[in-house]
N, C-alpha and C positions, 0 to 999 in steps of 0.2 A: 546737277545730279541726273537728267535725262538730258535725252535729244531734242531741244524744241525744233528743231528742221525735219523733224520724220515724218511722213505722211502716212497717216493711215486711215482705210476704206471706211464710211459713217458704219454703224452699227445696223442690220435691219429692222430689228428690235426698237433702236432709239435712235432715230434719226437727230435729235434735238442736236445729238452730241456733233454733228456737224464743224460746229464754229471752233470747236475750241478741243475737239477730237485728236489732233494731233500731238496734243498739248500730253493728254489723258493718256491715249494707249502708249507714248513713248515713257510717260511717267512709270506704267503699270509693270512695261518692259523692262524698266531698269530697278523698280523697285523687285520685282521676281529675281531678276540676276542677283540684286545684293540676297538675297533672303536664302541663295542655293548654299552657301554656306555652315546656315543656320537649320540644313531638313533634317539634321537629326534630335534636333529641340521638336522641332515640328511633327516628328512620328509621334517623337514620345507623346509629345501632348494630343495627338491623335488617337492613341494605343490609350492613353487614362479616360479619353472621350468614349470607346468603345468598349471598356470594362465596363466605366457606370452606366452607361444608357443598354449595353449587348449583353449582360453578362455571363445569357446563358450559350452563346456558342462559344464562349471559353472553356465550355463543359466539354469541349472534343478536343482531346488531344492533339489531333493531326489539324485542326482549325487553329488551335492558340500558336500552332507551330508556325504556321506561315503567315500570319496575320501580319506580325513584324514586317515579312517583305512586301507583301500585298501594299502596307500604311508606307512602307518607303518608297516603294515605285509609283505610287499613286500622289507624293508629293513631289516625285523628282519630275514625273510626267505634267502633273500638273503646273509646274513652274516653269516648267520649260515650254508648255503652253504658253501660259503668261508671258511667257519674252517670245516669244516670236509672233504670235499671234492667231485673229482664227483661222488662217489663211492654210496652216498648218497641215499634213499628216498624221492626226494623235492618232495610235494604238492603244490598243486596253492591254495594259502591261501583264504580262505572263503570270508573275504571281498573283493577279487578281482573276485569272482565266482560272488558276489551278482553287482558286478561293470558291468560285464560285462552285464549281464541280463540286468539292467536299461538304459544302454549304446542301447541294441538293442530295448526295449522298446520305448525308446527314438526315434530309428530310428536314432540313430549316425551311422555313417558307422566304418563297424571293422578294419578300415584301421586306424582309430582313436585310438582302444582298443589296437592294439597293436604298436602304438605309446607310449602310457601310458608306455606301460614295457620297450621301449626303451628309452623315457626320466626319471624313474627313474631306469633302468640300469646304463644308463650312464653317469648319476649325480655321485651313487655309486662306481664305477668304474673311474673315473674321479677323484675325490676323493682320492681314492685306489691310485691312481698312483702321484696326489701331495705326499701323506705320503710315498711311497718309497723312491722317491726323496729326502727327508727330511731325512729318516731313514738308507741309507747305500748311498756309494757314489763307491760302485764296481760297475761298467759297467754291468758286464757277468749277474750279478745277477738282477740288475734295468728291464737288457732286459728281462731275463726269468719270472721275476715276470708279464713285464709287457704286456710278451706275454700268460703267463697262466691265468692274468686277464680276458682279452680279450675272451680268450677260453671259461673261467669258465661262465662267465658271459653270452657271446651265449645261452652259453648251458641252462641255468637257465630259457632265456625265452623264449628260445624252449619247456624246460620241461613244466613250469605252463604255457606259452601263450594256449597249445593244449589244454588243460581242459577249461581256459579260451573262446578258441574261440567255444569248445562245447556247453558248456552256454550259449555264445551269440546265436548261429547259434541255438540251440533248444529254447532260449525267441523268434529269429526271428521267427519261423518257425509257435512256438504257435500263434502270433501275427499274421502272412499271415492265418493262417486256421480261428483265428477268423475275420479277415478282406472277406474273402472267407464268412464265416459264416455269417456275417452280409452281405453282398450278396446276399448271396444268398435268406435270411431271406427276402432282398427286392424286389426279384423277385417275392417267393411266394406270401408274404403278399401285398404287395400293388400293387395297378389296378386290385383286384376281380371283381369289380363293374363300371359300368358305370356312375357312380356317384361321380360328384364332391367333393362337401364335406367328402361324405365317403374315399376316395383315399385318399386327404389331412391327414385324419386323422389316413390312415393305415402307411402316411410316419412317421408321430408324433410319431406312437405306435412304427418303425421299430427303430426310432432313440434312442427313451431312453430303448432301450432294448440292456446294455451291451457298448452304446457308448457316451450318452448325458447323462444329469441332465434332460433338462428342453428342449423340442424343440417347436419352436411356427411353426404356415404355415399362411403367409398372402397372400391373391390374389387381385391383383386390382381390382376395381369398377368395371374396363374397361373389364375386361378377363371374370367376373362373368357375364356383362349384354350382351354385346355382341361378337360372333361368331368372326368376321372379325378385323385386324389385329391391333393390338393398335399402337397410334402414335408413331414416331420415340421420340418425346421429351417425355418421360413415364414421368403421374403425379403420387405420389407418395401415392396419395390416397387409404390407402388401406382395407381392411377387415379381421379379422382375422377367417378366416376358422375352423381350429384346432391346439389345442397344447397337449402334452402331458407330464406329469411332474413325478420323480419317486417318489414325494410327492401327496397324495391324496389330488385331487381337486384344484391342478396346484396353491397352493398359492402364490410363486415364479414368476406368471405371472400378472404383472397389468395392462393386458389388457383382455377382457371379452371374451369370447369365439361367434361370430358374431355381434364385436364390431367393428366400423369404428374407425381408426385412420391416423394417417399421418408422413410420415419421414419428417421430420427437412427439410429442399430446402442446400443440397450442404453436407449434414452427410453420415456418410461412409453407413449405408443401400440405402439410396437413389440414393448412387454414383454406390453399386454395383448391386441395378437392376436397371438404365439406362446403365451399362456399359459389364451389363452379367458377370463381373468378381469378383471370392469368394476372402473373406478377413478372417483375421484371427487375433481378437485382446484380449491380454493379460493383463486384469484389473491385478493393480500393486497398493494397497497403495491406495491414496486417486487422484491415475491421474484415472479417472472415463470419458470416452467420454461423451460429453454434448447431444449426443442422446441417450445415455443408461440410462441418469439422468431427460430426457423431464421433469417429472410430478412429485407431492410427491411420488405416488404410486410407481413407477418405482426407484425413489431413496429408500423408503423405504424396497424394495427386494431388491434391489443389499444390503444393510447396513444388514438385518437380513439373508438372504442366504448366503450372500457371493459369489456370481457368482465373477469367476474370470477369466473365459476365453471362447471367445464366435465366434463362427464360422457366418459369415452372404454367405448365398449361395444363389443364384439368381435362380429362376424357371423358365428356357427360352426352350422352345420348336416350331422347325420350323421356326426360327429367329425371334419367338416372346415373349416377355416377360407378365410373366402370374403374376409374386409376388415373396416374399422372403421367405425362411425356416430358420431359425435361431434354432445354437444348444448351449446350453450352460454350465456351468458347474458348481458346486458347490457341492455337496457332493462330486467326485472327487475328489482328490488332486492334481495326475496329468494334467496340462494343453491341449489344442488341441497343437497338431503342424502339419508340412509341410503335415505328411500322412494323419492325419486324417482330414486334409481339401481335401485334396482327395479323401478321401475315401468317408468324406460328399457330395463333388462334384458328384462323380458316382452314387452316391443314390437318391440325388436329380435330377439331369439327365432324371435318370431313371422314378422318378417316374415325374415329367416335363411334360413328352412324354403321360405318364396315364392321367393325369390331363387336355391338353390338349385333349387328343382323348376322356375322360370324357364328356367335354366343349362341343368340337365339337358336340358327339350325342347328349348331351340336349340339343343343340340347335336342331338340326336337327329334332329330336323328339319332341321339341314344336313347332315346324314350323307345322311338319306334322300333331301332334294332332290340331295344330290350324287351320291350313287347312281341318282336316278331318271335328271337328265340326261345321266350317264354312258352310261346305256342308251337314251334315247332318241336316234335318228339326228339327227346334227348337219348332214350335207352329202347332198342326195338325190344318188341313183347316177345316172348320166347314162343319160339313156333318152330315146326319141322319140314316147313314147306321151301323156305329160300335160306339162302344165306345175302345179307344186306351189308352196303354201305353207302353212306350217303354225304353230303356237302351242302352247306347253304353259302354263300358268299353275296354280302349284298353289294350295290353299286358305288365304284369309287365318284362318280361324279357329283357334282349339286345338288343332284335332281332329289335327291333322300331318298328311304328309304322304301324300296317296294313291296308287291304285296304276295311273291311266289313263295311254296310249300311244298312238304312233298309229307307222306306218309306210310307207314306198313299196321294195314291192320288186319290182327288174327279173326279167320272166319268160321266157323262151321264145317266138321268134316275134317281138319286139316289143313283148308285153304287159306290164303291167306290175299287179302285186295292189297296193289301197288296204288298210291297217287302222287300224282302232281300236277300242281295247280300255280294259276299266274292273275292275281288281280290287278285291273288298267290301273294306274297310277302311283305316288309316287307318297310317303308320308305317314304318320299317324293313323287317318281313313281309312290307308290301302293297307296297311297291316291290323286294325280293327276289325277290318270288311273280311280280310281273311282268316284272322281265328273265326269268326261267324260262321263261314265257310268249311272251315275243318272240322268244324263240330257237326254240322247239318251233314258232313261227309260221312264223320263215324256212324251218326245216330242214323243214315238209311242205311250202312253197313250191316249195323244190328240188325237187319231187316232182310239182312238177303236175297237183294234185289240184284237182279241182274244189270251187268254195266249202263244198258240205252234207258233202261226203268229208274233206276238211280241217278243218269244223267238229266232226265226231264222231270224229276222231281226236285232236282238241285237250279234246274235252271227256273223252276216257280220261283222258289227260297230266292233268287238272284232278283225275279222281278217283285215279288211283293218288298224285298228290300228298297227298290228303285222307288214303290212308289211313299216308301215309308221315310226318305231324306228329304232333304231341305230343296228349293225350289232352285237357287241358284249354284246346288253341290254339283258337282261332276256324275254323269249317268255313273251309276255302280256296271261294270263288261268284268267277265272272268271267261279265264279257259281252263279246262279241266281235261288228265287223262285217267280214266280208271279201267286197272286191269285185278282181273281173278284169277289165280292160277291154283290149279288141284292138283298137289303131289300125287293125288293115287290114279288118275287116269293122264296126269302132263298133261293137261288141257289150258291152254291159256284162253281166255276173254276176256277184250277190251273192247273199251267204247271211247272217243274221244269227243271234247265240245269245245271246236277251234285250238286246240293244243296242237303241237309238232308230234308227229305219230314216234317212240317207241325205236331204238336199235335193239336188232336182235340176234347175237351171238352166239350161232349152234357152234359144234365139237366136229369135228372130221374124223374121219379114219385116217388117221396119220402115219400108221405103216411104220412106227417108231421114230418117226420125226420130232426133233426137239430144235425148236419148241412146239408141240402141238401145231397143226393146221386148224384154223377155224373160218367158218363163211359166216360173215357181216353183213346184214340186211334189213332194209327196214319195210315190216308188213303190210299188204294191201292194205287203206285200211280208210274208210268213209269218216273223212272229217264234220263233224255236222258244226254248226251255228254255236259261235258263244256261249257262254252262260248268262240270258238278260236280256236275248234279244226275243227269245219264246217262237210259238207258231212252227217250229220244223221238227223231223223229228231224228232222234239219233239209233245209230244203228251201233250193234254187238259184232266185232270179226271174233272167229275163234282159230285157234291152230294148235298143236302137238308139239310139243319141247323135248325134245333130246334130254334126258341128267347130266347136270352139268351147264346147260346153258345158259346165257348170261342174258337178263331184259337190261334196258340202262332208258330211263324215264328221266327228262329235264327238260327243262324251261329253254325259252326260247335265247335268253340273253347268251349260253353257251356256243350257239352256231351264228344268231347274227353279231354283224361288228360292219361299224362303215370302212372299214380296212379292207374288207374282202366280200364275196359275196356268197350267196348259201352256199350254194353246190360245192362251191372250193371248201368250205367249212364242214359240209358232210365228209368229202370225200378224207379232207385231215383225220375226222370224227373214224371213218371207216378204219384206215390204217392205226392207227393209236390201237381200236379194239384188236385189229386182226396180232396185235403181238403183243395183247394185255397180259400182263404177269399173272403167276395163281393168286396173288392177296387182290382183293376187292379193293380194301384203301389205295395200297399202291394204283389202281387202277385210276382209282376216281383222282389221285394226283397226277398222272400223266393225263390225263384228258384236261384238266383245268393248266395245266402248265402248256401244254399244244395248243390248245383253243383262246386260253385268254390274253388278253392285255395285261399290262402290268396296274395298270386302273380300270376295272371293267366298266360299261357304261351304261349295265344296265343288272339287275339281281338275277342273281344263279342257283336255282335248285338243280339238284343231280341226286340220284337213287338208282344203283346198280344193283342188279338182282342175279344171283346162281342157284338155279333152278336142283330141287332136290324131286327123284323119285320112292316112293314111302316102299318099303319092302313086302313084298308081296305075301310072307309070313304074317304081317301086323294090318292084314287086310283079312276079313272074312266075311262073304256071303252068301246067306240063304237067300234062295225065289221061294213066296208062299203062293200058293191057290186063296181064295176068298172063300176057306172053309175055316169055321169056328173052331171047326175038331182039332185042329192042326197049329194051335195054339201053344200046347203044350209041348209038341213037335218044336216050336223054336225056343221054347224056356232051355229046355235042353240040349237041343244046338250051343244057347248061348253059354250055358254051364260047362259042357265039355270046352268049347274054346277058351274061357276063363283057366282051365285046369291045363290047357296046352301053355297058355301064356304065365300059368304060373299065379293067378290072381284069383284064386279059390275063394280068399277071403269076401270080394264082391260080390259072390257066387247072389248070393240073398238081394240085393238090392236090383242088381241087374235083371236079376232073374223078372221082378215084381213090375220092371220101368217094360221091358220087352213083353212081356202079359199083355199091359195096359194098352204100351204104343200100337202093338198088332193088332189085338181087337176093334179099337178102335178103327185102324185101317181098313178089317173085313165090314168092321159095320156099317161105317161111314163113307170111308174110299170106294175107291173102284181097283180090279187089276187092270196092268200087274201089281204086286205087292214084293215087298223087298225088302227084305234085315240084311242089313250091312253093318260089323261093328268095327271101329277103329285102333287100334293100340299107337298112339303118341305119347305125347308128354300127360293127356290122359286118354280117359276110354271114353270113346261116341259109341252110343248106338243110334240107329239111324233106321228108321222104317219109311218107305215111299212107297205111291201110287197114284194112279193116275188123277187124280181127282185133286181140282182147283180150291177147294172148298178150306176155307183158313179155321183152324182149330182155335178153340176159347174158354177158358177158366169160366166152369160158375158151379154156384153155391149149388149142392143136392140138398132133397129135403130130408127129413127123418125117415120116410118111409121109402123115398126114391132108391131105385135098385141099382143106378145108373148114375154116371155125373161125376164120379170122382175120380175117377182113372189121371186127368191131366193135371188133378191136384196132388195125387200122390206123385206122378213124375216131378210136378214141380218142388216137392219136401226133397223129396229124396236126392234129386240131381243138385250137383252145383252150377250148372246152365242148361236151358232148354230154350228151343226155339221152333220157329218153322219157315223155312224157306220153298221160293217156288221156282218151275221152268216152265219151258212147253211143254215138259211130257208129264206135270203133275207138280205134285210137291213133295219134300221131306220134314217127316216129325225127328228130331234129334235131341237129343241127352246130354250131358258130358258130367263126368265123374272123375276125382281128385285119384290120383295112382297112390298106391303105398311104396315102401323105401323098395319092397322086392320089383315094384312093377317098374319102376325107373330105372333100375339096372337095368332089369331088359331091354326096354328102350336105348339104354345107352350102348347094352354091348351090340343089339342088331346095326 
């Protein structure tokens, strides 16, 4: 049945086999040749070897598929080994090349792959050594065969195991760099933005790129509306944010893309966002989970896609649960398993944390925008000094919310203060620090202080704030512009603390030019030091306004941009004004649409002003001497004037407020002396002189002859105050019009 005349080389292994070696390996040669016959008994009984001892990579499809050829090549190889001997070229047969790949694909461990070649070695071999037994019954020779088996066989998957585990170990290694790649994919791509939705939907884009079919993102009700921490019992209520499918227009999803839906009470997605833990389930056949089948829609994708295998990953960031990202599969063949729910896990994770710190700022940032327009004025107080329109737009970028304002508030006389103001920073703080600010604005307003007097009284308020914050908070820096403008003499005064000074759009003589000619400029004008840095002092410009002229007060974010630089931005700023429409609004729209980005990078106040002159009819002034006599000299003055303007009815009260405020000016002040009274939306009377001296409420006694004068002004008026300049101060009044006094008003 063999060659006893073959020679073959001792074994290095087993030299023993020397003597009687020739005897053995010509045996083993021919016992291989008869057995080639017989290799598809031999698979089979390989393939039942590798059910019972492997059972779980018959769990992969694409593995049970080739295994067959893998177990036949690997006993055709192997026998053909056997007959020829080790002298041989053995190859690791193809189909064990393609095994090994799917094997590491799979994420089998190679402790596994080369199991395989030792359970069908040693089936074959095993084998091998029943048919010696069978076929001679000499000892010397049974031993040598069935030590050169032994040998031969080693060696066999020594030889193809090395190419073998090549394969694997380059499929793994492809696999780690694309697992790295989608990685890294989601560091880049998602959490560009501060934006919810947007992040949600870079995870969607990151997942079906190369690892999903179909990925959905739902967020709770709870995470979308509010900040603060959702309950320990998560309701399941949730919204579907984004999804992304490698089918255009996500048909595969029958849920709507900012559609509310609901997990099922006790279904594996609802189990695994109350429980933070990902799951990983393998639609098989017609077993379909009854939360994957909720609705027709939803059975009708699973029946036409074919989704077969579906990852559910929980979105929990800061130990709070935000929703679920679901990935799934169907064009695919290969299923998810153990890695790539990991890998799902680390993605999701990651982007968790984005979606979260997303959340966070939007909230943060509608607090503060809601905060800031809270404090910004919504309705200008009705005054006859300007006509206003104004803008606030805050910044499109990350930085949140800033801390710029603007204001108009009605003053004494007529006048009426411009501001606009710009707190350093960006948030919550910087819009806090600035209602502070607007308030400490009106209340020196009330005060009628002049612009550099009310500047370094605001820049105190800046620094006892400074020293009143936390040690590691951000220094409180403000810049401030405040101007005064007086319809009845056009007098404008400003004062600025590190603000952008002021354009200021006179009227021409246009000679019937349409549209109008106007000169655009902006006023000399001494910038002094911040609000906060203290020790300098600020200075008052003043200048004369045309009727008709236009202030335009705003924040710095309007002129700078890293796109261009100031000057280019003025010089835009200039041409916009020079052919500004008659509406205000329209105005302040062409100036934000010329000047801005389509995301601005930084908050934008803007307050445009057109300047009114008061008619010279609804102005009246007496000059008094510092004679007592002459007293009654202006009760009557002001009586007649009442009777020209039609307001007879006031005749009593005014009469009684003009007494008081005069006397007091001859007895107190000093000349000159001066009743000026007003006809607006009400009536001022106004007495000044030179004297710095600040008037004050106090109680007379019973017999005092004196003392009550500034208490009747005070019953009888509906505001009273006292304001100062250089040249003195004014005691002022103001009284509420009746229906006849307001017409006039309205028809002058």
């Amino acid at each position: 049945m063999f060659e006893a005349g073959r020679r073959m080389p001792a074994h290095p292994f087993c030299p023993y086999i020397v003597d009687v070696g020739t005897d053995a390996h010509a045996f083993i040669s021919d016992l291989a040749r008869g057995l080639e016959p017989r290799a598809d008994q031999l698979v089979d009984a390989s393939l039942q070897s590798l059910r019972r001892e492997l059972p779980k990579v018959w769990a992969y499809q694409d593995i049970a598929a080739v295994l067959p050829a893998a177990a036949s090549e690997h006993i055709t190889t192997l026998l053909d080994f056997l007959e020829q001997g080790t002298e041989t070229d053995v190859k690791t047969p193809p189909a064990a090349i393609e095994l090994a790949r799917l094997l590491a694909k799979h994420r089998v461990p190679i402790s596994d792959l080369l199991r395989i070649y030792r359970l069908v070695q040693a089936r074959l071999v095993h084998l091998l050594y029943e048919e010696t037994n069978c076929l001679t019954d000499a000892p010397e020779l049974i031993n040598a065969a069935t030590v050169a088996l032994s040998a031969m066989g080693f060696e066999y998957v020594d030889r193809t195991a090395e190419q073998a585990v090549a394969a694997y170990q380059q499929e793994r290694d492809r696999w780690l760099q694309r697992r790295l790649s989608v990685i890294n994919e989601a560091n880049t791509r998602i959490g560009t933005t501060l934006d919810t939705a947007r992040t949600a939907q870079e995870l969607a884009d990151v997942g079906t790129d190369r690892f999903a079919d179909l990925v959905t993102v739902d967020l709770l009700d709870s995470a979308l509306q509010e900040e603060g921490a959702v309950p320990a019992r998560v309701a399941s209520a949730v919204r579907r944010v984004a999804q992304q499918s490698v089918l255009d227009g996500c048909p595969d999803s029958a849920v709507g893309t900012g559609e509310r839906h609901t997990y099922p009470e006790g279904s594996e997605p609802a189990r695994s966002l109350a429980t933070g833990q990902p799951l990983r389930h393998d639609i098989e056949g017609s077993d379909v989970p009854p939360w994957l089948a909720a609705s027709p829609d939803r059975r009708r994708a699973l029946r036409i896609f074919g989704i077969h295998s579906v990852l559910l990953v929980p979105l929990w960031a800061r130990g709070t649960p935000l929703g679920l990202v679901q990935f799934l599969r169907h064009r695919t063949a290969v299923p998810f398993d153990d890695e790539d729910l990991r890998l799902a896990q680390e993605i999701a994770s990651r982007a968790a944390v984005y979606i979260d710190n997303a959340r966070r700022y939007t909230h943060e940032r509608s607090t503060a925008l809601t905060l800031q327009r809270s404090l910004l004025q919504h309705q200008v107080p009705e005054q006859s000094a300007v006509e206003t329109a104004c803008r606030y737009l805050p910044c499109g970028s990350r930085a949140g919310v800033g801390g710029d304002w603007y204001d108009v508030i009605p003053l004494s006389g007529a006048r009426v203060a411009l501001v606009v103001g710009d707190v350093v920073g960006r948030g919550l703080h910087a819009s806090a620090t600035m209602g502070r600010l607007r308030t400490a604005v009106r209340t020196l307003a009330d005060i009628d202080l002049m612009p550099d007097e009310l500047l370094t009284h605001l820049d105190d308020v800046v620094i006892r704030m400074q020293r009143e914050q936390e040690r590691d908070a951000d220094e409180t820096i403000a810049t401030c512009l405040y101007a005064v403008y007086d319809p009845v003499s056009r007098l404008c005064s400003l004062a600025s603390a590190g603000h952008v000074p002021p354009a200021v759009v006179t009227p021409l003589d246009s000679g019937g030019h349409s549209p109008p000619l106007r000169a655009v400029g902006f006023p000399e004008l001494s910038i002094g030091p911040p609000l906060g840095l203290g020790g300098l002092p600020f200075e008052t410009a003043q200048f004369q306004l045309p009727e008709g002229s236009l202030l335009v007060l705003y924040t710095d974010g309007l002129v700078q941009s890293r796109a261009r630089d100031v000057d280019t931005a003025l010089t835009l700023l200039r041409n916009v004004l020079a052919r500004a429409p008659a509406s205000l609004e329209a105005t302040c729209e062409d100036l934000l649409s010329a000047l801005l980005p389509g995301r601005p990078t930084d908050d934008i106040a803007l307050l445009v002003a057109r300047t009114r002159a008061l008619d010279a009819r609804h102005v009246a002034t007496l000059d008094l001497p510092s004679d007592p006599a002459l007293v009654a000299g202006a009760r009557t003055y002001a009586s007649d004037q009442l009777a020209t303007w039609g307001l007879e009815e006031l005749s009593f009260t005014t009469e009684l407020m003009v007494s008081e405020l005069v006397t007091n000016a001859i007895r107190y002040g000093k000349a000159p002396i001066q009743l000026r009274m007003i006809l607006q939306s009400t009536l001022t009377c106004e007495v000044s002189d030179a004297s710095s001296t600040a008037p004050h409420l106090r109680h007379a006694r019973v017999f005092d002859e004196g003392g009550r004068g500034l208490l009747l002004v005070a019953q009888l008026a509906e505001r009273w105050g006292a304001r100062h300049s250089g040249e003195g101060k004014v005691i002022w009044a103001e009284q509420a019009l009746p229906g006849r006094g307001r017409r006039l008003v309205d028809e002058g």
